[in-house]
C-alpha positions as CSV (number, residue, x, y, z in Angstrom):
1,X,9.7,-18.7,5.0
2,X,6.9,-17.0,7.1
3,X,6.3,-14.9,4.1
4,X,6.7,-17.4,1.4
5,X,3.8,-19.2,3.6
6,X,1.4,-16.0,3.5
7,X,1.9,-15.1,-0.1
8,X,0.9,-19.0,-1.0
9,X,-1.9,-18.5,1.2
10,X,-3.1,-15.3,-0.3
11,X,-2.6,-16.3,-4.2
12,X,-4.3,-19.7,-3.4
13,X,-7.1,-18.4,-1.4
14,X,-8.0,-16.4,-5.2
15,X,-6.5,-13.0,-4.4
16,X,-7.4,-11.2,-7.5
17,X,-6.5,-7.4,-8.2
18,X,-9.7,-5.7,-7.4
19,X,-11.6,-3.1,-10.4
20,X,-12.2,0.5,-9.5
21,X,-15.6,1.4,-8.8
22,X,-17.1,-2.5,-8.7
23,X,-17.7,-2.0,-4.7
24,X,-21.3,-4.2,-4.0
25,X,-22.6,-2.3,-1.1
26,X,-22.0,-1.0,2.8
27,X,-19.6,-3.8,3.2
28,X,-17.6,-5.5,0.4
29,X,-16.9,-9.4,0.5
30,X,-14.0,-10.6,2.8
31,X,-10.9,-10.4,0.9
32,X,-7.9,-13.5,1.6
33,X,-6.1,-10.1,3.0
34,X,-8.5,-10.1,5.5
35,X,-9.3,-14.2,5.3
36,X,-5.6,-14.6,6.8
37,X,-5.9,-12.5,9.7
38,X,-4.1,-9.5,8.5
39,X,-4.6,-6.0,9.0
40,X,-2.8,-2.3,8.4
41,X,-1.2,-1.8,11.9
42,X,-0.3,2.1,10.3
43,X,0.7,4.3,7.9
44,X,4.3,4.6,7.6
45,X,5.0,7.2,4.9
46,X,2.9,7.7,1.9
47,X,3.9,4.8,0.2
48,X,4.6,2.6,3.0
49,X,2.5,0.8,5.3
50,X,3.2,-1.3,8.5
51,X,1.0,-4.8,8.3
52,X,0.3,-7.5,11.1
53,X,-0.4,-10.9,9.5
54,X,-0.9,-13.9,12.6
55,X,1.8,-16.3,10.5
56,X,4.3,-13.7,9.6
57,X,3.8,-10.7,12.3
58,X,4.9,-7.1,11.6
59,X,6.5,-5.8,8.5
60,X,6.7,-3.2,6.6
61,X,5.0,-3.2,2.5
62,X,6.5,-0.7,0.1
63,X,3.3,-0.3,-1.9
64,X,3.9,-0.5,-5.8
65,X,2.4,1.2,-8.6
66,X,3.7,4.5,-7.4
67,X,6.1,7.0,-5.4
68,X,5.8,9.9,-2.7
69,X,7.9,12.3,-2.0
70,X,10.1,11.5,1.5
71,X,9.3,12.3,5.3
72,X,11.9,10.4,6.4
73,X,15.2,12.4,5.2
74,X,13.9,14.7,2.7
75,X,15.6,16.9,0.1
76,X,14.2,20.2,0.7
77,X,10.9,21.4,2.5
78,X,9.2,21.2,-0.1
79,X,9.7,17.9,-0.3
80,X,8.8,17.6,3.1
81,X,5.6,19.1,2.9
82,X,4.7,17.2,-0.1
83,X,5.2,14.1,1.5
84,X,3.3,14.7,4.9
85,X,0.6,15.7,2.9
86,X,0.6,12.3,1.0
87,X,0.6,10.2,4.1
88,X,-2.0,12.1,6.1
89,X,-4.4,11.4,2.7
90,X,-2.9,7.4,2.9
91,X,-4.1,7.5,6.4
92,X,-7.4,9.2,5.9
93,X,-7.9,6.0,3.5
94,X,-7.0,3.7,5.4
95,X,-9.3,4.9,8.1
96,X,-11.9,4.9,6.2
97,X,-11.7,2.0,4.1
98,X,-14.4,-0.6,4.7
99,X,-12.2,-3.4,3.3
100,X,-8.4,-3.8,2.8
101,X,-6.5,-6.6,-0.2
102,X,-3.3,-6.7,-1.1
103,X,-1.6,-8.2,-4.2
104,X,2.1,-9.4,-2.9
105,X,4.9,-8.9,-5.9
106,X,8.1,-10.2,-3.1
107,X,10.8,-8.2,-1.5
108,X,13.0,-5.0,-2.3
109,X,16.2,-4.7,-1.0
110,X,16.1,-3.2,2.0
111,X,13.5,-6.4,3.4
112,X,10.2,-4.5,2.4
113,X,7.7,-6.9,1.0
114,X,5.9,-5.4,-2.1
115,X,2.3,-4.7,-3.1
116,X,-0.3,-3.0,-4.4
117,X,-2.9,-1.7,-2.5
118,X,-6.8,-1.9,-2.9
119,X,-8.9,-0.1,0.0
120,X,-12.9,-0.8,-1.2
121,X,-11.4,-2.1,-4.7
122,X,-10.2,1.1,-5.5
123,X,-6.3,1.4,-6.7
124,X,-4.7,3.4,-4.2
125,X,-1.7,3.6,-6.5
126,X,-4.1,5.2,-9.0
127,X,-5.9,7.6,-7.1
128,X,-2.6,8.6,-5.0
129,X,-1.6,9.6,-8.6
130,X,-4.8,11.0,-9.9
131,X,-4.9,13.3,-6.9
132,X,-1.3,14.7,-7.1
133,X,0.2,12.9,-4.1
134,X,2.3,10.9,-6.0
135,X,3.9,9.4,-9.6
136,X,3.6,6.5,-11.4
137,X,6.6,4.1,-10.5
138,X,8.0,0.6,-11.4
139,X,11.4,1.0,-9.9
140,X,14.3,2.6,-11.4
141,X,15.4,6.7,-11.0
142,X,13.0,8.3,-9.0
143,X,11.7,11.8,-9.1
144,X,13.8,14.3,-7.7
145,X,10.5,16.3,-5.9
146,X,12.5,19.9,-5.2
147,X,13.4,20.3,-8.7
């Protein structure tokens, strides 16, 4: 119900997906993210963040749009590696991201809520891919990373 509540909030308050590269200045406008109290609490995994919204409280959002290789029980080391290296650049972005939105698509089935991401108005999804930390994904068979 909590979340039903916040995602209402955020799509009524005009949420809208943010262009790349259409940041206005030092700070960018408040975004309903923002507007609602919420905030990134931390950076889970590379495709996973940890958010604090006052009318919903902690969860954890599976971010859409792509996939990371795994920290938490990983294939191989390779794996491994690849995946630390794609959350410390996630958390390097989030530090230094001068505004935060997110677009809520629901829930997966293990409770996550899921979005996309926009720190500035740049697609993290997009520029996780474009920088070889990750793959485009929409659900379905995932990439087996120590092939």
């Amino acid at each position: 119900m909590r979340y039903a509540a916040l995602l209402s909030m955020v799509v009524l308050t005009g949420c809208v997906a943010p262009q790349p590269g259409t940041d206005t200045g030092p700070r960018a406008e408040t975004t309903a993210f923002e507007e609602a109290g919420c905030r990134i609490r931390r950076v889970v995994d590379g495709d996973t963040i940890s958010i604090f919204c006052p009318d919903t409280g902690s969860r954890n959002l599976r971010l859409t749009g792509y996939d990371t290789p795994e920290t938490y029980k990983p294939k191989c080391r390779s794996e491994r590696a690849r995946g630390e290296a794609a959350s410390r650049r996630l958390t390097a972005l989030v530090r230094q991201a001068r505004s935060v939105d997110v677009r809520f698509s629901g829930t997966d089935r293990y409770g996550r809520l899921l979005g996309r991401l926009y720190l500035d108005r740049t697609d993290i999804a997009r520029l996780m891919v474009s920088e070889g930390h990750a793959v485009p994904y929409n659900g379905g068979r995932r990439r087996n990373w120590c092939a």
